[in-house]
N, C-alpha and C positions, 0 to 999 in steps of 0.2 A: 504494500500500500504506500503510495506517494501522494501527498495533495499538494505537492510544491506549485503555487502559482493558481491554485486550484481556490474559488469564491463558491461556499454552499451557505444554505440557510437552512435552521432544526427549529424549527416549531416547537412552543410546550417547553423551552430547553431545560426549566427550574424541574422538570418530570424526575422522575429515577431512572427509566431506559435513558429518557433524551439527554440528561444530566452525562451518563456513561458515554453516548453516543459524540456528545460537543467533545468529552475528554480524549476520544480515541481519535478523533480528527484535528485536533489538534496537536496530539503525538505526531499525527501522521504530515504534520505542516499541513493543513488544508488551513483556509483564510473564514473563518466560522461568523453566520449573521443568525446571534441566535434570540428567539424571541419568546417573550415573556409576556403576562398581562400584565405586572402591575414593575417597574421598571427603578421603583423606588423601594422597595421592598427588599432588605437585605436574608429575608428568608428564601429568595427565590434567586437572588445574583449573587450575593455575597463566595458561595461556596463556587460559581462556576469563574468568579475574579480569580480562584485562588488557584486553579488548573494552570497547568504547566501550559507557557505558550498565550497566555490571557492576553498578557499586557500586549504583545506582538501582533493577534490574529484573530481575539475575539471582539466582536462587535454586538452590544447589545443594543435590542428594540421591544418596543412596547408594542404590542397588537393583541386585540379581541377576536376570539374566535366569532364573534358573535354580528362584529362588527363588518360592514362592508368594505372593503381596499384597506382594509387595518393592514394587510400583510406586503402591500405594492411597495414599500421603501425598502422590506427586507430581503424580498426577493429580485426584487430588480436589478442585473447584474449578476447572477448566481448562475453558476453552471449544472446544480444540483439542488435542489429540494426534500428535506425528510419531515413530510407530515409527520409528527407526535404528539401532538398536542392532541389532547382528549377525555375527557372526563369517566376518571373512572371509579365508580364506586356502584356496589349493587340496591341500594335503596334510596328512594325518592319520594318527596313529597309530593314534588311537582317534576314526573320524571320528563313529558314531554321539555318542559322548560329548560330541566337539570342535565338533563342528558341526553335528550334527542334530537334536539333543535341545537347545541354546541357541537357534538359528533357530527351529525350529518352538515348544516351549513355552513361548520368552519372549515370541513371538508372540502365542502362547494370554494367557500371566500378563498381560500389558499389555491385550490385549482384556477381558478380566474386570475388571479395573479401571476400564475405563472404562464395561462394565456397571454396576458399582456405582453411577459417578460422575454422575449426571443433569445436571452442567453442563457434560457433554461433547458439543457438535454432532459432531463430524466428527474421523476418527480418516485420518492421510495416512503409509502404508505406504511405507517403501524399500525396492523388491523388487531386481533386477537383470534383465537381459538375459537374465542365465545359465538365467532361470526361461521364456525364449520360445523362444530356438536350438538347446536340443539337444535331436536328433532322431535316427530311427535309421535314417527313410527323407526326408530335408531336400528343400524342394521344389527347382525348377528357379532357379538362381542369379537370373533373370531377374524373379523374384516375388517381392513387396514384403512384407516383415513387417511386420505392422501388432497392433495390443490384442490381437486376437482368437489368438493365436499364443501355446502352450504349450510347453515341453519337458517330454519323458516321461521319468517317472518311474524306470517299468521300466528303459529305453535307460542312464538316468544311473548305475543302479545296476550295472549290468551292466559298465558301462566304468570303472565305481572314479570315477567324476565327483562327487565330492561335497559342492562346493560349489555347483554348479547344482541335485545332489539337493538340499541344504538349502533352496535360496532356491524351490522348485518349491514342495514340502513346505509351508514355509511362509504361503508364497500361496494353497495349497490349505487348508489349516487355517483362514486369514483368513476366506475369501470364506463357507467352510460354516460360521463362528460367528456372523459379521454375521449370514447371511442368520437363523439361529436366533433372533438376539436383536435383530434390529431394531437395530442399530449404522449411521451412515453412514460407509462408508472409501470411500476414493478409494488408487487402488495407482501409486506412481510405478516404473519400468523406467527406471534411468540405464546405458549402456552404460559401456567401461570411464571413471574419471572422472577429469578432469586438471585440472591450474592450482597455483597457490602454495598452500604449507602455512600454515596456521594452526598446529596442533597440533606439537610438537617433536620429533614420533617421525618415522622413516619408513611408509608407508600400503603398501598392494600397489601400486597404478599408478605414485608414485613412485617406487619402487624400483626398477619395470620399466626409466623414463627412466634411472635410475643407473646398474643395471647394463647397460644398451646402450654406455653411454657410456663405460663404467670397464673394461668385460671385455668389450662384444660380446657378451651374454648373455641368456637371456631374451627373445630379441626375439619378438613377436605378428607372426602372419603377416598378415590382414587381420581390422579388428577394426571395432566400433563405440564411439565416442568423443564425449565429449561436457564442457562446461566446468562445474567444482565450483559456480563461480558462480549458473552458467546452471542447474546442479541444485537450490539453495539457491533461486532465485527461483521457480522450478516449485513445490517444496514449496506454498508459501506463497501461492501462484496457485491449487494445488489447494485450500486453505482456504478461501481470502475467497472465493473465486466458489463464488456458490449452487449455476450448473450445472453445476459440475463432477462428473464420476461416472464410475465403472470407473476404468478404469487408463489408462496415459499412459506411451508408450514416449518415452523421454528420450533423443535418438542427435543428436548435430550433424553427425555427418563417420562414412563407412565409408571405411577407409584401410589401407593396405599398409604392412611396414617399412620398407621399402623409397624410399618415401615420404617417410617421416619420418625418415629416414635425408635425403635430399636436403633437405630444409627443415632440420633441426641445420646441414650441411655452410654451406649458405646464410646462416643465422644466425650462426654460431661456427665462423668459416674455420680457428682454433686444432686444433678437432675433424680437420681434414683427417689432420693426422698418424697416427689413430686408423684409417684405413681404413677408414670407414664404410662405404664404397661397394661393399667385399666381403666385408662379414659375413652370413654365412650366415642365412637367416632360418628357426628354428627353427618345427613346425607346432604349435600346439596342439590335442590329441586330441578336439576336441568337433566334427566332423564338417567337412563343406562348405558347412555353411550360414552362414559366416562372412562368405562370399562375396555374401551378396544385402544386398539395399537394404534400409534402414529406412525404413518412413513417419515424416514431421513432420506429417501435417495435422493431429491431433487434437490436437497438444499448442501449436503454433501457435496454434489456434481460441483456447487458452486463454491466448494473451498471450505467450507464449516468443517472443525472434529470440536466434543461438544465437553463440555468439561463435566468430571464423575460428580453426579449430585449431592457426593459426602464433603467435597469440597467446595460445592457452591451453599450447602449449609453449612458448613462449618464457617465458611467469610460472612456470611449471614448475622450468625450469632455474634463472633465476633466485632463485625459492627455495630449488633444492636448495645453491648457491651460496652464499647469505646465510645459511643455517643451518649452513655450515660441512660439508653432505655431500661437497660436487662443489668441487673450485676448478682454473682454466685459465685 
C-alpha cells in the first residue's frame, strides 16, 4: 500500500472502523479529508490529531449526514471516497429519524458529491452483515453466505429490526445511484467488528465485550466476527486494486458465546470468579441464520489473511482496560 500523493476522504472519521481506517492511510502517506459532524468536539478529533502523520496529511471537516452538499468541500478533489459514517445502534425511539433517514440519505448526500466531484475514481461503502442475514425464511444452516446474499426488507421491518433495515436500505439506494450515474463503488460487509479502540468513546461491539464481563449481559449467541484492523486494511485493498468490484463480505471467525466465554476464562483466569461458564446466553431476534458459515474467498482473492479472534479479543480487553473502562 502506497498513498504517496494520493487525496481521499473517510466519512464518520470520529467512528471506530473509520477512526482505524484515517490511521492506516495515513501510515500509508495517503493525504486524508476526514469528516466529522461536530468539528469542535475534542471527543471526536482530538484522538484522530494525535495519529501518526496528523499534523502533515490530515485535514478535518464538519458535515451532516443529514444535510445536503455538507460533504462537496471534502470530497472535492479526492481521488477516493470511504463512506463510514453511519448510525449505529439497535434501538430507536424514532428509528425512521435515528436511523433510516441518516443511513440511507447520507448515503444519497455523499454519493452526489462525488457526482459532482470528477477527481473521484472509486467510492468504498461500509455496509454490514446486518444488510445479508436477515431473512424470514434463512437457508439450511449448512449453506455458505457469500456477496450475493441480501436481507429483506419487508422481514426487517416487520420485526422492529432497524438497524439491518437501515444498512439494507442503504445499500439499496447505493447500488440504484451508481448504476444511474456511472459512479465506481465497491461495498464492504464487516461482521460484528473487534480489536483496541482508537477513539475515546465506547463503540457497540465494545461495549458488548464490557458488558459480558461486568454484568453477564448482552451476550450474542453465535455471530460473525471479524478484526477492526483486518476491516481498515480491506477498505483500502478495495481502493488501490483496479479489480476490485461488488461487495466483499468481511467475517474472520463465526462463533458462539459460549466460546468466547472459554477463551476470556483462558486469557484472564481473574474473570473465573465472574462465572463465565454459566451465563446464560441471551438470543438475538434476527432469525437462525446466525448459524451458517460465511464465505472468505472473494475477499481473500483480494489480499485479506484475517487475524485469530483470541487476539483481536484479547487487544479488545486490553483497550477496554487502558482506557480506564474495565480494570481486574
Amino acid at each position: 500500500m502506497s498513498g504517496s500523493g494520493k487525496v481521499v476522504c473517510v466519512t464518520g472519521a470520529s467512528g471506530y472502523v473509520a477512526s482505524w481506517l484515517v490511521n492506516l492511510l495515513l501510515q500509508h502517506h495517503y493525504t486524508v479529508r476526514a469528516t466529522v459532524r461536530d468539528i469542535s468536539d475534542p471527543k471526536k478529533v482530538a484522538h484522530l490529531k494525535e495519529l501518526q502523520g496528523s499534523k502533515e496529511r490530515l485535514h478535518l471537516f464538519q458535515a451532516d449526514l443529514n444535510e445536503d452538499g455538507s460533504f462537496d468541500s471534502a470530497v472535492d478533489g479526492c481521488e477516493g471516497v470511504f463512506h463510514a459514517a453511519s448510525p449505529v445502534f439497535f434501538s430507536a425511539t424514532d428509528p425512521q429519524a435515528e436511523l433510516i433517514e441518516p443511513a440511507v440519505n447520507g448515503t444519497l448526500n455523499v454519493l452526489r458529491s462525488c457526482r459532482k466531484a470528477s477527481s473521484v475514481k472509486r467510492v468504498v461503502l461500509t455496509s454490514s452483515t446486518a444488510a445479508v442475514m436477515v431473512n424470514k425464511n434463512p437457508p439450511n444452516p449448512d449453506v455458505i453466505l457469500d456477496e450475493t446474499c441480501f436481507s429483506d426488507p419487508v422481514f426487517c421491518k416487520e420485526k422492529e429490526l432497524w438497524y439491518p433495515l437501515s444498512k439494507t436500505l442503504a445499500e439499496e439506494a447505493a447500488w440504484k445511484f451508481v448504476e444511474e450515474n456511472g459512479i465506481d463503488l465497491v461495498v464492504m460487509i464487516p461482521g460484528l467488528v473487534f480489536g483496541p479502540l482508537l477513539q475515546p468513546t465506547l463503540n457497540f461491539t465494545s461495549e458488548i465485550i464490557l458488558n459480558l464481563l461486568k454484568e453477564g449481559r448482552e451476550a450474542f449467541p453465535v455471530h460473525s466476527l471479524i478484526d477492526v484492523r483486518d476491516v481498515a486494511r480491506a477498505h483500502i485493498l478495495a481502493l488501490e486494486n483496479f479489480s476490485a468490484s461488488g461487495r466483499y463480505l468481511l467475517v474472520g471467525t463465526v462463533i458462539s458465546t459460549s466460546e468466547v466465554l472459554e477463551i476470556l476464562a483462558k486469557l484472564y483466569p481473574p474473570l473465573n470468579h465472574l462465572g463465565l461458564d454459566i451465563i446464560a446466553e441471551k438470543l438475538i431476534d434476527v432469525g437462525d441464520l446466525l448459524s451458517n458459515q460465511v464465505s472468505q474467498e472473494k475477499v481473500k482473492r483480494l489480499g485479506i489473511s484475517f487475524t485469530p479472534f483470541e487476539v483481536s479479543l484479547k487487544d479488545t480487553v486490553e483497550s477496554l482496560k487502558e482506557k480506564n473502562f474495565l480494570s481486574f
